[in-house]
GUZA-953286 format. One record per atom (N, C-alpha, C): atom name; x, y, z; chain. Coordinates in pm, whole numbers, plus 50000, padded with zeros to 5 digits. Layout:
N
<atom atom="CA" X="X" Y="Y" Z="Z" kette="A"/>
...
//
This chain:
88
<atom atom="N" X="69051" Y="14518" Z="90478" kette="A"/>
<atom atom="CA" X="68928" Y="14442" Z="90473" kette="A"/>
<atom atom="C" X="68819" Y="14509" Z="90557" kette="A"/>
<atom atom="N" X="68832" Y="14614" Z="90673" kette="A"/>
<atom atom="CA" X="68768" Y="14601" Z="90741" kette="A"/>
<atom atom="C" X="68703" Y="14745" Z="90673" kette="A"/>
<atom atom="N" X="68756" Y="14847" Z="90611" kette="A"/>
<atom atom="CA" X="68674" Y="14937" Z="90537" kette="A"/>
<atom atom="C" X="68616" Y="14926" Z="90406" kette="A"/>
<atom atom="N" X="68661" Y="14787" Z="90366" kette="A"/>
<atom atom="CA" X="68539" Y="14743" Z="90254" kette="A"/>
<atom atom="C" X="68392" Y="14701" Z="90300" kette="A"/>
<atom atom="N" X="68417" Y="14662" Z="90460" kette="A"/>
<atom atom="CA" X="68286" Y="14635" Z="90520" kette="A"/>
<atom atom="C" X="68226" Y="14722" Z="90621" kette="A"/>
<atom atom="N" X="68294" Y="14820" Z="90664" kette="A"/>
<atom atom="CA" X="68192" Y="14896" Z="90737" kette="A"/>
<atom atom="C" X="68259" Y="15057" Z="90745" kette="A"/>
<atom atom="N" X="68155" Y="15153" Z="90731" kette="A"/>
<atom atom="CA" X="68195" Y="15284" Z="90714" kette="A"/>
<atom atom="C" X="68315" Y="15333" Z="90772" kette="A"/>
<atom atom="N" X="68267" Y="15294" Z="90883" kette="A"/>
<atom atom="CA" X="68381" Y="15308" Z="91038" kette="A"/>
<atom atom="C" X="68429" Y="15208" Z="91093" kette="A"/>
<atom atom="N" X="68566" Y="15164" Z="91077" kette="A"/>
<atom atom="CA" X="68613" Y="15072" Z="91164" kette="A"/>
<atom atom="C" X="68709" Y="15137" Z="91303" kette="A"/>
<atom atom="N" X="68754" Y="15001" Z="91416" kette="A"/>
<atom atom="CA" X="68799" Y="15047" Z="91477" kette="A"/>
<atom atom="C" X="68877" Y="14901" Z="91556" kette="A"/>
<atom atom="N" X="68968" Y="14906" Z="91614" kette="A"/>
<atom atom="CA" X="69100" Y="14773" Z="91647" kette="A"/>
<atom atom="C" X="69067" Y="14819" Z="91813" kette="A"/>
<atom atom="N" X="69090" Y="14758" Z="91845" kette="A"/>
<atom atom="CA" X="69114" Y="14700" Z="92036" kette="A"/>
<atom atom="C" X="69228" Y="14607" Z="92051" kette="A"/>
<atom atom="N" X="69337" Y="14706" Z="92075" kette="A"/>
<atom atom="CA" X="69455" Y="14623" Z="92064" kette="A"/>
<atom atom="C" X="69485" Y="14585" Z="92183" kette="A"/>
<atom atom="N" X="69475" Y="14471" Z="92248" kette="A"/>
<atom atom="CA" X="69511" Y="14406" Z="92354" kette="A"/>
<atom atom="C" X="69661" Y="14376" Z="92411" kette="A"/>
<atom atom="N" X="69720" Y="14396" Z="92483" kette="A"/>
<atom atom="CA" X="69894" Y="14335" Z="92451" kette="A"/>
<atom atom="C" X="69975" Y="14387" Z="92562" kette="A"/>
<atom atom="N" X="70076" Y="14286" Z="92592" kette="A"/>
<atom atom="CA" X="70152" Y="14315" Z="92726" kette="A"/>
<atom atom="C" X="70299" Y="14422" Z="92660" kette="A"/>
<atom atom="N" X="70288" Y="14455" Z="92533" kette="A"/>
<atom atom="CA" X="70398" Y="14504" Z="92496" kette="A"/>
<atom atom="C" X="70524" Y="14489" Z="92464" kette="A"/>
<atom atom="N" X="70519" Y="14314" Z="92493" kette="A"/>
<atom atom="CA" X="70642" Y="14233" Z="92474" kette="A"/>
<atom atom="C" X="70622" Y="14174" Z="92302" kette="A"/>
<atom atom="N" X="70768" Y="14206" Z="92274" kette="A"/>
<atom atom="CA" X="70823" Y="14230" Z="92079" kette="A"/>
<atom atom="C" X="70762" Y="14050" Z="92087" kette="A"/>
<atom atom="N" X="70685" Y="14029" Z="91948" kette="A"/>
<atom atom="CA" X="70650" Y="13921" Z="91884" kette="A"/>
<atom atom="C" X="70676" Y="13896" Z="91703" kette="A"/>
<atom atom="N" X="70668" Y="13804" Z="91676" kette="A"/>
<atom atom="CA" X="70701" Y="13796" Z="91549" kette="A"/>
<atom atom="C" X="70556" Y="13887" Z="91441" kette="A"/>
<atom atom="N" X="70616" Y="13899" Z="91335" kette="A"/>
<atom atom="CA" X="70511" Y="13958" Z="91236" kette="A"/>
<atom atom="C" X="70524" Y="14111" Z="91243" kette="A"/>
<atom atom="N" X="70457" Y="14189" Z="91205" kette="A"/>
<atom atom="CA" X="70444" Y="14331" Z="91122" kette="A"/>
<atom atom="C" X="70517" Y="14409" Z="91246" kette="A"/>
<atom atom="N" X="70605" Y="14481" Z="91231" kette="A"/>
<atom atom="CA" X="70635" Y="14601" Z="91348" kette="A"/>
<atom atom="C" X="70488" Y="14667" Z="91377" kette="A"/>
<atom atom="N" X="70536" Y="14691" Z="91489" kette="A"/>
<atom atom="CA" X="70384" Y="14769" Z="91585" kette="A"/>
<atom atom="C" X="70345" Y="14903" Z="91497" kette="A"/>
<atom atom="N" X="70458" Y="14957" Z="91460" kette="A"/>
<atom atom="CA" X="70474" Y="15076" Z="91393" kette="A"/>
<atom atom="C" X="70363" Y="15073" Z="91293" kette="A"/>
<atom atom="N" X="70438" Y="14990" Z="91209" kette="A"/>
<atom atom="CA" X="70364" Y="14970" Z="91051" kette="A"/>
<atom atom="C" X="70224" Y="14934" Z="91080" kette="A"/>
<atom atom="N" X="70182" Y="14846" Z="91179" kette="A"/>
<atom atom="CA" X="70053" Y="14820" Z="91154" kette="A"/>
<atom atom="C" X="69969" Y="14990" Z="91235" kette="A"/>
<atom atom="N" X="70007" Y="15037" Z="91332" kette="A"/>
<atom atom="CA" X="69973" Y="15137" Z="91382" kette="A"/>
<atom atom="C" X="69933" Y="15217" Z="91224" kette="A"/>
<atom atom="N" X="70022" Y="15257" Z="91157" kette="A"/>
<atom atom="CA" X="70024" Y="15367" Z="91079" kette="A"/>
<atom atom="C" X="69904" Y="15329" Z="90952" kette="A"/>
<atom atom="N" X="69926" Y="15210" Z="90937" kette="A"/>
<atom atom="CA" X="69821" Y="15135" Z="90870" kette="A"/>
<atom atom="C" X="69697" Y="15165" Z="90869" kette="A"/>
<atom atom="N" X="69675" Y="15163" Z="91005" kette="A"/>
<atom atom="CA" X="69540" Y="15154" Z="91063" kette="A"/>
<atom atom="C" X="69495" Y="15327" Z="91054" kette="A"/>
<atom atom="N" X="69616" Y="15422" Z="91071" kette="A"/>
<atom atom="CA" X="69551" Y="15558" Z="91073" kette="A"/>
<atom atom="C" X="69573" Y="15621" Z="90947" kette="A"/>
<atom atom="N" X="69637" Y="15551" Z="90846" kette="A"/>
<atom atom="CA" X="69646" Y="15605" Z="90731" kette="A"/>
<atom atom="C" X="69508" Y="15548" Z="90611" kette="A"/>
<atom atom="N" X="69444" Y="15460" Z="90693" kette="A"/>
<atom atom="CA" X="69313" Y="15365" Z="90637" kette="A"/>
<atom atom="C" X="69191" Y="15430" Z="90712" kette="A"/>
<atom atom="N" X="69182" Y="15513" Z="90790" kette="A"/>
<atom atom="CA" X="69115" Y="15581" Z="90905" kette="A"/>
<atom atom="C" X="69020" Y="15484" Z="90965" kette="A"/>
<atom atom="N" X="69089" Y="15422" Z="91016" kette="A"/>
<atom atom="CA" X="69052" Y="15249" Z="91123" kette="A"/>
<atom atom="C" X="69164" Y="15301" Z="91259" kette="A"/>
<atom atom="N" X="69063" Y="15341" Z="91327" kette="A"/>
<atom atom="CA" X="69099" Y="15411" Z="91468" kette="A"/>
<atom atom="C" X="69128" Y="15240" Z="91585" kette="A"/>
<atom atom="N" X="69264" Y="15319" Z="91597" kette="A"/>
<atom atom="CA" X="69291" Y="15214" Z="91643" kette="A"/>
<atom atom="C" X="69375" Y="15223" Z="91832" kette="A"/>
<atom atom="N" X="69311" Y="15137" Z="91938" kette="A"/>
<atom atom="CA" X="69296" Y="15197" Z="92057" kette="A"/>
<atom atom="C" X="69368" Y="15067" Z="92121" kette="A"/>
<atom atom="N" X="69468" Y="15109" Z="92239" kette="A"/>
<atom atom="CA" X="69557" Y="14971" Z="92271" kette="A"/>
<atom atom="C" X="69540" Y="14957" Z="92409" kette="A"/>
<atom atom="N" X="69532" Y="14843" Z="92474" kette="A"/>
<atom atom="CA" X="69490" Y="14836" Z="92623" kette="A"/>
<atom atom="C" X="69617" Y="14775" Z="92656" kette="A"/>
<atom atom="N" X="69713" Y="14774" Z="92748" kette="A"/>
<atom atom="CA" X="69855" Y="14754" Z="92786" kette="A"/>
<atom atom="C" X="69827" Y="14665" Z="92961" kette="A"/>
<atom atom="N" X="69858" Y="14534" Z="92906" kette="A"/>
<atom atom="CA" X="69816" Y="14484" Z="93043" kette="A"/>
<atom atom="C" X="69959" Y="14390" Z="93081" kette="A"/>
<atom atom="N" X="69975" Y="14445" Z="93208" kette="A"/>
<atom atom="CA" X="70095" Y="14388" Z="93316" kette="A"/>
<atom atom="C" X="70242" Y="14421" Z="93187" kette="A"/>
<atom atom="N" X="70238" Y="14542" Z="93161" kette="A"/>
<atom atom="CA" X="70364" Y="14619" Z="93097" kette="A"/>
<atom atom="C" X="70438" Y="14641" Z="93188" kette="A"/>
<atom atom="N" X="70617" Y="14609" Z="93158" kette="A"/>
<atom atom="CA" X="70722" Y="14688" Z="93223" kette="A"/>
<atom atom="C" X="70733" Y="14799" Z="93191" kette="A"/>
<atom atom="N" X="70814" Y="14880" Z="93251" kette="A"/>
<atom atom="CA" X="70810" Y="15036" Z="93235" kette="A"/>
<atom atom="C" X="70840" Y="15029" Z="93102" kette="A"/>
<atom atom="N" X="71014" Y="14963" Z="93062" kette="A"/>
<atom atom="CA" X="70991" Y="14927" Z="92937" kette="A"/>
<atom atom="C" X="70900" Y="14950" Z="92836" kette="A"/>
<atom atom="N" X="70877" Y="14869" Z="92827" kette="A"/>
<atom atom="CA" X="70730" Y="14844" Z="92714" kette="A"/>
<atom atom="C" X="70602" Y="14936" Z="92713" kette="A"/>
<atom atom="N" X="70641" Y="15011" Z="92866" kette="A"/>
<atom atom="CA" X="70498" Y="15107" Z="92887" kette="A"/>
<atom atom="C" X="70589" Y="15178" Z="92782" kette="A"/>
<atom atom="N" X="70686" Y="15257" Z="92798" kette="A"/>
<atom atom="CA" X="70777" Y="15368" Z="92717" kette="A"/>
<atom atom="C" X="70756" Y="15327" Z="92553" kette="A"/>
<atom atom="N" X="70784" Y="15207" Z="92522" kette="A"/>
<atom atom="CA" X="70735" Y="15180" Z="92384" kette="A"/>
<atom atom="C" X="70607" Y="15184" Z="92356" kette="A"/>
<atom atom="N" X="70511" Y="15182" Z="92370" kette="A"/>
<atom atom="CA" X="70352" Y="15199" Z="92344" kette="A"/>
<atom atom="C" X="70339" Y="15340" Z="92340" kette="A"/>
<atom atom="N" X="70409" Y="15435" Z="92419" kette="A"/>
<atom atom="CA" X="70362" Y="15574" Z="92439" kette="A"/>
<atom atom="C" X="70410" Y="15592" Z="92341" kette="A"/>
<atom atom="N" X="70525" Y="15571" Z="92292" kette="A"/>
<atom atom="CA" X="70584" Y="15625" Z="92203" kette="A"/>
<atom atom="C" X="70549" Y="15593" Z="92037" kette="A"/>
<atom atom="N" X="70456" Y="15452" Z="92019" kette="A"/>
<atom atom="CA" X="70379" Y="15377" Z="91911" kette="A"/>
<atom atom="C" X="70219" Y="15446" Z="91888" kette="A"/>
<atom atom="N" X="70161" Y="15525" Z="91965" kette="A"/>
<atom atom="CA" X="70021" Y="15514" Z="91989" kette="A"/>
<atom atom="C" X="69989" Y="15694" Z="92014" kette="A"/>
<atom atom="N" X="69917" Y="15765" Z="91911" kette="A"/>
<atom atom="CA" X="69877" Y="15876" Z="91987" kette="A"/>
<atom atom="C" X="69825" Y="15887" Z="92071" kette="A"/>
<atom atom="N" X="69853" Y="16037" Z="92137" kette="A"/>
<atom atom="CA" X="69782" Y="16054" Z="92265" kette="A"/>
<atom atom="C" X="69635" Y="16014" Z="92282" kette="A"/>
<atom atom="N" X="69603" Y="15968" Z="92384" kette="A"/>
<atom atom="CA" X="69440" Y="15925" Z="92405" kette="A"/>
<atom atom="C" X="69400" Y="15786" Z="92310" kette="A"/>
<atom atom="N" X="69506" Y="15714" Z="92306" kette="A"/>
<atom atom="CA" X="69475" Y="15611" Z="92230" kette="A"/>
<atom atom="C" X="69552" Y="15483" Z="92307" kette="A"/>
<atom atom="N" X="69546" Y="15478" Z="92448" kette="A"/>
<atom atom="CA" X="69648" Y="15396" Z="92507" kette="A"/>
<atom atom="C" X="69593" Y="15367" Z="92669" kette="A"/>
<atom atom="N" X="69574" Y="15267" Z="92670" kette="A"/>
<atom atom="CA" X="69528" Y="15290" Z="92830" kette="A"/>
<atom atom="C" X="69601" Y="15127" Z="92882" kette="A"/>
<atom atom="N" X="69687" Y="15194" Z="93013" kette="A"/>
<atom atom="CA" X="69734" Y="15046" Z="93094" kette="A"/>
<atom atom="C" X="69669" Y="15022" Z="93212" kette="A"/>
<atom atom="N" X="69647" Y="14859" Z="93236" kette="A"/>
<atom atom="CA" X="69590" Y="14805" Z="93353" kette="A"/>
<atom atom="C" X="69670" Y="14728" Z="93476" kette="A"/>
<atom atom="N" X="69698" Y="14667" Z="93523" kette="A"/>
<atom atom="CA" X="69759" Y="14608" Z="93616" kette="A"/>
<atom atom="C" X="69764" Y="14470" Z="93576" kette="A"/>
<atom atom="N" X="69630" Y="14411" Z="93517" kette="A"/>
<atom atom="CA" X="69590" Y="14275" Z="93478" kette="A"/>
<atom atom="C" X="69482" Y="14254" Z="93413" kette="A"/>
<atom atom="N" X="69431" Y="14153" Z="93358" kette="A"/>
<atom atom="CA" X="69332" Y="14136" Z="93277" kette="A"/>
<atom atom="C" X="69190" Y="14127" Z="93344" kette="A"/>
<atom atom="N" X="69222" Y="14148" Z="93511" kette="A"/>
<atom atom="CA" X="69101" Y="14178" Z="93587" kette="A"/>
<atom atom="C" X="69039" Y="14323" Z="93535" kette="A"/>
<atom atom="N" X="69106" Y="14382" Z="93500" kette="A"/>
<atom atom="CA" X="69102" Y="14559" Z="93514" kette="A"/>
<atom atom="C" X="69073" Y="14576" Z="93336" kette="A"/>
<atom atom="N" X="69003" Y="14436" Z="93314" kette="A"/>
<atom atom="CA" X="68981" Y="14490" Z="93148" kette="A"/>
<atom atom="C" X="68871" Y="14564" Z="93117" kette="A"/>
<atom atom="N" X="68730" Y="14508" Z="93135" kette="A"/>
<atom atom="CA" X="68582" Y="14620" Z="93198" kette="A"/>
<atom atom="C" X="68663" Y="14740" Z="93214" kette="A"/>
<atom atom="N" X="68752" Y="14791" Z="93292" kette="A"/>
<atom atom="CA" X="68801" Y="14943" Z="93318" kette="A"/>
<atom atom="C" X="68825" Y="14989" Z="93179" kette="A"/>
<atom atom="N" X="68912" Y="14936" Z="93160" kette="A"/>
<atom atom="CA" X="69015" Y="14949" Z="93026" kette="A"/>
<atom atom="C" X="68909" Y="14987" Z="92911" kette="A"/>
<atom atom="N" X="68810" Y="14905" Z="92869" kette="A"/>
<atom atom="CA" X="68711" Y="14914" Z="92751" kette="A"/>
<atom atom="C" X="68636" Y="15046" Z="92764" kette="A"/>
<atom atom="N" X="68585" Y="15093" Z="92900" kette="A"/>
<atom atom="CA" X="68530" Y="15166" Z="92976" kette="A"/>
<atom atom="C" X="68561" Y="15300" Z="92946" kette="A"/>
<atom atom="N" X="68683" Y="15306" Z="92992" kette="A"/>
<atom atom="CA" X="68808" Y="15407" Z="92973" kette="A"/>
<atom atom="C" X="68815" Y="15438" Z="92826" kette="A"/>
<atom atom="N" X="68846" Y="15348" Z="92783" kette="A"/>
<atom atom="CA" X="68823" Y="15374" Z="92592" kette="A"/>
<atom atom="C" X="68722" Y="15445" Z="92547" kette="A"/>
<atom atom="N" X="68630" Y="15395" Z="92529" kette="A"/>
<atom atom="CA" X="68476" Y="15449" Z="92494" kette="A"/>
<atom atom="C" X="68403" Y="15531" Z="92578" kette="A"/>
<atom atom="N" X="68505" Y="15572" Z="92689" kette="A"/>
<atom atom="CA" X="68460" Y="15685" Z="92764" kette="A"/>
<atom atom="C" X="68564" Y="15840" Z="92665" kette="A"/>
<atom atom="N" X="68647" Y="15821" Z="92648" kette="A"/>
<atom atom="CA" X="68750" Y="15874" Z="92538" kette="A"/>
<atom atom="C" X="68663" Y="15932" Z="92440" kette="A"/>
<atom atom="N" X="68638" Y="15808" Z="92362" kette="A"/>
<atom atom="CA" X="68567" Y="15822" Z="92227" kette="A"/>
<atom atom="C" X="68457" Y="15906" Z="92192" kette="A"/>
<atom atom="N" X="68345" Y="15850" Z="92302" kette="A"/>
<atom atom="CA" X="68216" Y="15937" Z="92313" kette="A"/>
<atom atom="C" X="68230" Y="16109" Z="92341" kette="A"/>
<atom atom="N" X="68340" Y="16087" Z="92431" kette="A"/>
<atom atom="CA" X="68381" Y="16250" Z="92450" kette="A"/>
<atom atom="C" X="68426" Y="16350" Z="92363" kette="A"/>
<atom atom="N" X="68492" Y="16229" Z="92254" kette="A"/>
<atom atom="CA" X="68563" Y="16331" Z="92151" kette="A"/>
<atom atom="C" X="68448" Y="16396" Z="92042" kette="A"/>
<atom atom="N" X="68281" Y="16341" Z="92038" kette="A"/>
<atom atom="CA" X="68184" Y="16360" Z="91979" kette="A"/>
<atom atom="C" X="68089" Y="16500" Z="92021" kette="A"/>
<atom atom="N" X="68137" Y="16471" Z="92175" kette="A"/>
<atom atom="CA" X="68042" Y="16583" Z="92244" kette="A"/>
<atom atom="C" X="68059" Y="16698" Z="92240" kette="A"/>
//
């Protein structure tokens, strides 16, 4: 839906990394880069655990963890500090 409406899309995936019901992380990941809907995950209060699964779900430079949802401003920051760079 989201490239019937705009040239460029892009996901802000929010998430502590703990397994929930619905689509494997996988599938929707691949989804999103096989639709070229760039898709960027912010990892807040992850166990090592779950940090290890995200690295392993998410290309490089597409993953950033915080401590807590105080540290989200960083996190967005951090992202679109990424992004803009990859232009320059």
């Amino acid at each position: 839906m989201l490239n019937q409406k705009y040239k460029k899309s892009m996901v802000i995936h929010i998430t502590d990394g703990a397994a929930n019901c619905g689509l494997p992380l996988g599938e929707a990941v691949n989804y999103c880069l096989n639709n070229h809907i760039e898709v960027f995950t912010i990892g807040c209060g992850c166990t090592r655990q779950t940090k290890k699964f995200l690295r392993e779900s998410f290309p490089p430079g597409r993953l950033y963890f915080m401590q807590d949802i105080n540290y989200l401003a960083d996190g967005l920051e951090q992202l679109f500090k990424r992004k803009i760079l990859e232009y320059a």
